[in-house]
C-alpha positions as CSV (number, residue, x, y, z in Angstrom):
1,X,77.8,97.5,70.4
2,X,81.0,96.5,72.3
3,X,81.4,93.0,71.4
4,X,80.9,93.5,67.6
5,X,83.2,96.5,67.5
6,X,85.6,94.8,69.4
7,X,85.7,91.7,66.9
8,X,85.8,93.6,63.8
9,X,88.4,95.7,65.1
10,X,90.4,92.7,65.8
11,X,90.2,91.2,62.3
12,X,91.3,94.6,61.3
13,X,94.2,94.8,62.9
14,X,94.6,90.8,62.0
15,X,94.9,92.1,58.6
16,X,91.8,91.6,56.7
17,X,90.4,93.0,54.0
18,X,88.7,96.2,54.8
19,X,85.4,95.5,52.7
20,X,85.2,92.1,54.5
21,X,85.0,93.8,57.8
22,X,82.2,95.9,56.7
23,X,80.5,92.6,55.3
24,X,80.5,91.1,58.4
25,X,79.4,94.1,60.6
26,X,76.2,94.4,57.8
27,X,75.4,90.4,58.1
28,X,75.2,91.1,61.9
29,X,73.2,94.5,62.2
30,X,71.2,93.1,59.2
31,X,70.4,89.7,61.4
32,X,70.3,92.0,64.8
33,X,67.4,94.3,62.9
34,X,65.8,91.1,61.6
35,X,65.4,89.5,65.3
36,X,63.9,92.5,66.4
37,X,61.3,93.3,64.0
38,X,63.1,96.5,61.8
39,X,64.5,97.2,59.4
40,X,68.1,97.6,58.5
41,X,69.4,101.4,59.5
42,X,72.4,102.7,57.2
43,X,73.2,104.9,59.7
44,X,73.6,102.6,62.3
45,X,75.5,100.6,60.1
46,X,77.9,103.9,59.6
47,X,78.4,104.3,63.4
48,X,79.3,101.1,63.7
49,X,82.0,101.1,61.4
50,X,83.3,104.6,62.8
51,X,83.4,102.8,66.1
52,X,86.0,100.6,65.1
53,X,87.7,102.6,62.9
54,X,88.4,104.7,65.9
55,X,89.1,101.8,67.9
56,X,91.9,100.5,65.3
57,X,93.2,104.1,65.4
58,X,93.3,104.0,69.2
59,X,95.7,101.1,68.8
60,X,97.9,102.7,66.7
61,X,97.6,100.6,63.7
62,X,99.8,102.4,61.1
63,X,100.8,101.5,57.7
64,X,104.1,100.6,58.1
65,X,105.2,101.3,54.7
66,X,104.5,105.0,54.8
67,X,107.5,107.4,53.8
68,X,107.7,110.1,56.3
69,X,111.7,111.3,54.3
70,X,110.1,114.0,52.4
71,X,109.0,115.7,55.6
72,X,112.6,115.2,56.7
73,X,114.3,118.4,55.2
74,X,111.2,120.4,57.4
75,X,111.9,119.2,60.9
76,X,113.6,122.3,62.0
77,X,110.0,123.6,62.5
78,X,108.8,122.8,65.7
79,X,105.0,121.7,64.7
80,X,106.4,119.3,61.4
81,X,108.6,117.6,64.2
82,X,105.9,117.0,66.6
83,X,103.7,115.4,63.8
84,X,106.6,113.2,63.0
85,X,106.6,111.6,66.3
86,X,102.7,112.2,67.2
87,X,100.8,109.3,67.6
88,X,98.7,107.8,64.6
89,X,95.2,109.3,66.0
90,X,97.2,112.8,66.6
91,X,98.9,112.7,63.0
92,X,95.5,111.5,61.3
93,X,93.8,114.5,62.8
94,X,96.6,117.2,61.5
95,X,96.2,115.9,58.1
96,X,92.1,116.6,57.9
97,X,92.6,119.8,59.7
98,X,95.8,121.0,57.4
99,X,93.2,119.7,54.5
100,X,90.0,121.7,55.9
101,X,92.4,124.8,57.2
102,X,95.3,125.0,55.0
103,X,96.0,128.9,55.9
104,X,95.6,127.9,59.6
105,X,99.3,126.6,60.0
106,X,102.0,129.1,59.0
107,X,104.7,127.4,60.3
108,X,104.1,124.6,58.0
109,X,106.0,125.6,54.7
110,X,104.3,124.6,51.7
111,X,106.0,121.8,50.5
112,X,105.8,120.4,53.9
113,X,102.0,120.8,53.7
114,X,102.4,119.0,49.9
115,X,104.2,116.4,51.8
116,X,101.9,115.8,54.3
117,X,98.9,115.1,52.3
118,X,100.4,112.7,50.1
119,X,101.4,110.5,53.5
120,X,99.5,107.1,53.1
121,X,99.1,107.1,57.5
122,X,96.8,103.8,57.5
123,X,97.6,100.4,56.2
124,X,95.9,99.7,52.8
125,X,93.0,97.2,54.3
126,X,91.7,100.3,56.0
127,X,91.1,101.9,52.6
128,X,88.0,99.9,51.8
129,X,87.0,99.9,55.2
130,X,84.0,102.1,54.7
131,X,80.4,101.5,53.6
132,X,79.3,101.6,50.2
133,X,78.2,104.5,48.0
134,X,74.8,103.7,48.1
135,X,74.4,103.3,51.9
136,X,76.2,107.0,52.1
137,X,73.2,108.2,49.8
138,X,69.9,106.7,51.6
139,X,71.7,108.2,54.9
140,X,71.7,111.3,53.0
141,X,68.3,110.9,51.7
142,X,67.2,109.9,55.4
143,X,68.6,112.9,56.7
144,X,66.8,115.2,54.4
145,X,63.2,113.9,54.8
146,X,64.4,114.3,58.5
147,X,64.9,117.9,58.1
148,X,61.9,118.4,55.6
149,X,59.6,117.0,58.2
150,X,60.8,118.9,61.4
151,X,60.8,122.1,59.3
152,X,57.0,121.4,57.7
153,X,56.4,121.0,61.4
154,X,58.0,123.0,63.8
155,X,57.5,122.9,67.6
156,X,55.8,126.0,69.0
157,X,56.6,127.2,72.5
158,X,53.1,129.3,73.2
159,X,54.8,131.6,76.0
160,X,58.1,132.0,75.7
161,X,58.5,134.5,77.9
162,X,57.1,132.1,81.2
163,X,59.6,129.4,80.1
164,X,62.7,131.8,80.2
165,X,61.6,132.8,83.9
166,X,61.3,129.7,84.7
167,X,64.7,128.8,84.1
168,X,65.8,132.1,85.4
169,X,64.4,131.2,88.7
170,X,65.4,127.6,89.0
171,X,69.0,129.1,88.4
172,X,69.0,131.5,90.8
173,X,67.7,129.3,93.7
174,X,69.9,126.4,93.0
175,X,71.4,124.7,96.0
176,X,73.5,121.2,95.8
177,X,70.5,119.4,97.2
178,X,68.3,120.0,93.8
179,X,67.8,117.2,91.3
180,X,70.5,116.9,88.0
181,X,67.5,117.7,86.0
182,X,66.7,121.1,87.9
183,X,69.8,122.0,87.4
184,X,70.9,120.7,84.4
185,X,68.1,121.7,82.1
186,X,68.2,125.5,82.9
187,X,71.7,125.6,82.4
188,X,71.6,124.2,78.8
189,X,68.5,126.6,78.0
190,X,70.4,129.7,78.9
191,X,73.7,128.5,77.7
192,X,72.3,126.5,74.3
193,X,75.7,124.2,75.0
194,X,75.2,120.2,74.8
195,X,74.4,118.5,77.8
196,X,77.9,116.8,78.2
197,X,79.4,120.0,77.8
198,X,77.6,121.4,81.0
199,X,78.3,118.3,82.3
200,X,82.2,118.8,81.7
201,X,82.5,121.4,83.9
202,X,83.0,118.9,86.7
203,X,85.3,117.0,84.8
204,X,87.5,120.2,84.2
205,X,87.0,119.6,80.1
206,X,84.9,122.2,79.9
207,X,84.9,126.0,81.2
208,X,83.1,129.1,81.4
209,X,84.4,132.5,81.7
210,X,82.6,135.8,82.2
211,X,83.5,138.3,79.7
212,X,79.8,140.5,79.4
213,X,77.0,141.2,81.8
214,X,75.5,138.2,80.0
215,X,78.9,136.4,78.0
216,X,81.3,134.3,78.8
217,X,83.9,132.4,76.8
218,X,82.9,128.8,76.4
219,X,86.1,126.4,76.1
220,X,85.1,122.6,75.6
221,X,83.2,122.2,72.5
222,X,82.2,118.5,71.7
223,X,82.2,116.8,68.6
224,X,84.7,118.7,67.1
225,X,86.0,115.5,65.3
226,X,89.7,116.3,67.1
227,X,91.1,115.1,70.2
228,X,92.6,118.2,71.6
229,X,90.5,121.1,73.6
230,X,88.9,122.8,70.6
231,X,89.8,126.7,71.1
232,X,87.0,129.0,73.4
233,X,84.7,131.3,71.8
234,X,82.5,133.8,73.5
235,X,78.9,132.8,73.9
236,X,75.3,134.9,75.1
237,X,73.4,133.8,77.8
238,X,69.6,134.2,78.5
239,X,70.9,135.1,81.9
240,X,73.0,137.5,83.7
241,X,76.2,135.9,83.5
242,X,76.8,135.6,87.7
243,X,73.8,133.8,87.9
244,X,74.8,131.4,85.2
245,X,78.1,130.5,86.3
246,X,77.1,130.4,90.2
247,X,74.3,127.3,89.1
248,X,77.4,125.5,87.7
249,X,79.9,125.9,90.8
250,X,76.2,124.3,92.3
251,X,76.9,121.2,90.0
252,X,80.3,121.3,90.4
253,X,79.5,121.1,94.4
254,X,76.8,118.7,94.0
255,X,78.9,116.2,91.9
256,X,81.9,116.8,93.8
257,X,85.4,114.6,92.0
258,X,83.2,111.8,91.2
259,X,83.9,112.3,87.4
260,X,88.1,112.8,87.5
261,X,89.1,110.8,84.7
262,X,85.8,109.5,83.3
263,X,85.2,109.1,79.6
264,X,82.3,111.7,77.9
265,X,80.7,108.5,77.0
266,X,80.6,107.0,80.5
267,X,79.2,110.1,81.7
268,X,76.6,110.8,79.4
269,X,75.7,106.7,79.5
270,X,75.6,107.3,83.9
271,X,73.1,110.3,83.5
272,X,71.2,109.6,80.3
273,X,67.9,108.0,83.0
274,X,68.0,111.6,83.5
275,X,68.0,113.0,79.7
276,X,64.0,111.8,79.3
277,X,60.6,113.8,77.9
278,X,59.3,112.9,81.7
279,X,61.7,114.3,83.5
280,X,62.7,117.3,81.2
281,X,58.8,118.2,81.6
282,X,59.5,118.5,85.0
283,X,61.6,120.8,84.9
284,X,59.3,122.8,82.2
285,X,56.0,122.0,82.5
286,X,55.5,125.0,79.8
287,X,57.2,122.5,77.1
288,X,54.8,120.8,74.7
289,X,54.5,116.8,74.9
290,X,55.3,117.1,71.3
291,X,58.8,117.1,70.0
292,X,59.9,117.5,74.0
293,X,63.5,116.1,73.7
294,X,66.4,117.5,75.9
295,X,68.4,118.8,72.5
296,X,65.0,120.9,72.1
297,X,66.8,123.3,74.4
298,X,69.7,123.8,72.5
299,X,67.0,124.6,69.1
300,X,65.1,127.0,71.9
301,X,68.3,128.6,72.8
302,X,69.2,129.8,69.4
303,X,65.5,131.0,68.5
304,X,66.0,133.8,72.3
305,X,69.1,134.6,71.3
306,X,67.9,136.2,67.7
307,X,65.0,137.7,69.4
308,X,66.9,138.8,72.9
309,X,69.9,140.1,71.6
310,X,69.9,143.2,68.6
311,X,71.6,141.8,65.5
312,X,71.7,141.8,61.8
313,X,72.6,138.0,60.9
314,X,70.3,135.2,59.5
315,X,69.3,132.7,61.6
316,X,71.4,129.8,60.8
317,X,74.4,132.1,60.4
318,X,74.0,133.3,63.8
319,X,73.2,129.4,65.3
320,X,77.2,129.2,63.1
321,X,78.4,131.9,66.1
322,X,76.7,130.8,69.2
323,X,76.5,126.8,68.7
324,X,79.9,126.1,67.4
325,X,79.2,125.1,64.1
326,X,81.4,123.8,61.3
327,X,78.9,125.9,58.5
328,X,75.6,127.6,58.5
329,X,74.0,124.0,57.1
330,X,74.6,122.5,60.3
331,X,72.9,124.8,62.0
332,X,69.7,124.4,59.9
333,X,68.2,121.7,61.8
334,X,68.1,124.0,64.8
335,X,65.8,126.6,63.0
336,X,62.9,124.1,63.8
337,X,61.1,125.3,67.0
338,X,59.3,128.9,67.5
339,X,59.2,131.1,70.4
340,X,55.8,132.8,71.0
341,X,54.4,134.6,73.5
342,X,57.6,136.9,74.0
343,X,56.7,140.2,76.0
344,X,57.5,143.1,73.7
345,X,60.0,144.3,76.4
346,X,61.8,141.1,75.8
347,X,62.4,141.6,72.3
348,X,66.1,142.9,71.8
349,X,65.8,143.8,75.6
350,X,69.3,142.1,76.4
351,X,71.3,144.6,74.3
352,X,73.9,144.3,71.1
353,X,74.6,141.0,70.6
354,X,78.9,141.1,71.1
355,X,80.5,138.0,70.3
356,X,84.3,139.1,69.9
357,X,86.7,137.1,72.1
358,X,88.0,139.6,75.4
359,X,91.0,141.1,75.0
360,X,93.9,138.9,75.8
């Protein structure tokens, strides 16, 4: 992926024609796909394109023409001055979020807020730097025959209640000398998080704080489509909260400062041997061979928590709460697995479900 990103970036910022650049990125996945035997993937052909486009970014390729003077009279507010001289990723990233959130930024007055959305930030080749409208519907149409066919056939865990011990137990006998996987895969069972975000914890992007018997405010959400620390929420655990967060000073002492100032991707692309059906059966023998991925924990995670905890919420509104969610439709695709074989002590045995952030 590199070397193509890194040459279309570069005719980018060359000033070509942002169409073009998408030509030439479909000519090579299209002869890449052909080589192989596949077919062409839209979608791949869309991550490709938000590689560079992030790469341009990076670089700070701005459009040099943009009028920043009607933000001018504003810049006795604090915030409208630090956009001013943010960087071109930070100021991209203020606009979508003033866009998405407009009531989240009081100090911004309205006609600053006016202002700021009619800021042309990129340089105009950038504007048909995107993939056409009918590769943005057959990625559409992909993903829905996606989700059809995981929900017309959802994975069944047969006894529930011998996979959450399990995890229990490997948590509260782990030691620096266990595998990654042994640790690793309990924690993002009882914790539903991603697993670079477990991961993160050695990094110092990522944190865990007890705030309930089995809570704890969760700060480093991932793909949050911003650059800074997305703000903490407060999360369940299928755990007692000490045992949870002792497990993770294990992985912080097993992996010692071996991560300081490594990249999410490098980490995730130095661990993912690790992220395999094999090994992630290992761990659970319990798991069926079918549908056995590692983010089938994070699926698993949300199905306990609506049958541990006591609530009144729908399913996918809940997976909103405890998974981070933009919307409830994100969180449809994790309503595709089933937890049977729960003792009927289990069932709301963990208490009121009490997300609401510790008092500060």
């Amino acid at each position: 992926m590199a070397v193509m990103v890194n040459a279309a970036a570069k005719m980018l910022l060359a000033g070509e024609e942002g169409a073009d650049v998408v030509d030439f990125l479909r000519a090579e996945l299209a002869a890449s796909a052909e080589r192989g035997g596949r077919p062409f993937s839209c979608a791949t052909l869309k991550t490709y394109v938000s590689q560079t486009k992030s790469q341009v970014i990076a670089a700070d390729f701005r459009n040099a023409e943009c009028d920043f003077s009607a933000l001018q009279p504003f810049t006795n507010e604090p915030d409208v001055a630090a956009f001013l001289v943010a960087p071109l990723k930070k100021q991209l990233e203020l606009k979508r979020r003033h866009r998405a959130h407009p009531d989240a930024f009081p100090s911004w007055p309205e006609e600053a807020v006016e202002a700021l959305q009619g800021l042309e930030l990129l340089p105009r080749n950038m504007n048909t730097f995107k993939i056409a409208e009918h590769e943005v519907r057959a990625i559409k149409r992909a993903d829905k025959r996606n989700l059809h066919a995981r929900m017309g056939n959802v994975v069944v865990i047969s006894d529930g209640a011998a996979l959450l011990a399990r995890a229990e137990a490997l948590l509260r006998s782990a030691t620096p000398k266990d595998g990654y996987v042994a640790l690793v895969a309990p924690l993002l069972l009882v914790s539903g998080r991603r697993e670079i975000e477990i991961l993160n914890v050695c990094t110092g992007r990522a944190s865990f704080e007890k705030v309930g018997d089995r809570s704890v405010l969760f700060t480093g959400q991932a793909k949050t489509k911003c650059s800074e620390r997305a703000p903490g929420y407060v999360i369940p655990l299928l755990v007692e909260a000490g045992v949870f967060l002792h497990a993770l000073s294990v992985l912080q002492q097993k992996r010692g400062d071996a991560w300081n100032d490594v990249s999410n991707h490098a980490i995730h692309k130095s661990m993912s041997g690790f992220f395999t059906p094999v090994y992630l059966r290992q761990a659970f023998p319990m798991l069926p061979e079918e549908g056995c991925k590692w983010h089938l924990l994070r699926s698993l995670y949300l199905q306990y928590v609506s049958i541990c905890f006591e609530h009144t919420m729908a399913v996918n509104f809940l997976g909103k709460r405890v998974l981070g969610h933009f919307d409830e439709s994100e969180s449809l695709r994790y309503v595709s697995t089933r937890v049977d074989g729960m003792e009927q002590a289990l069932k709301g045995a963990f208490g009121e479900l009490d997300l609401s952030l510790p008092p500060t």
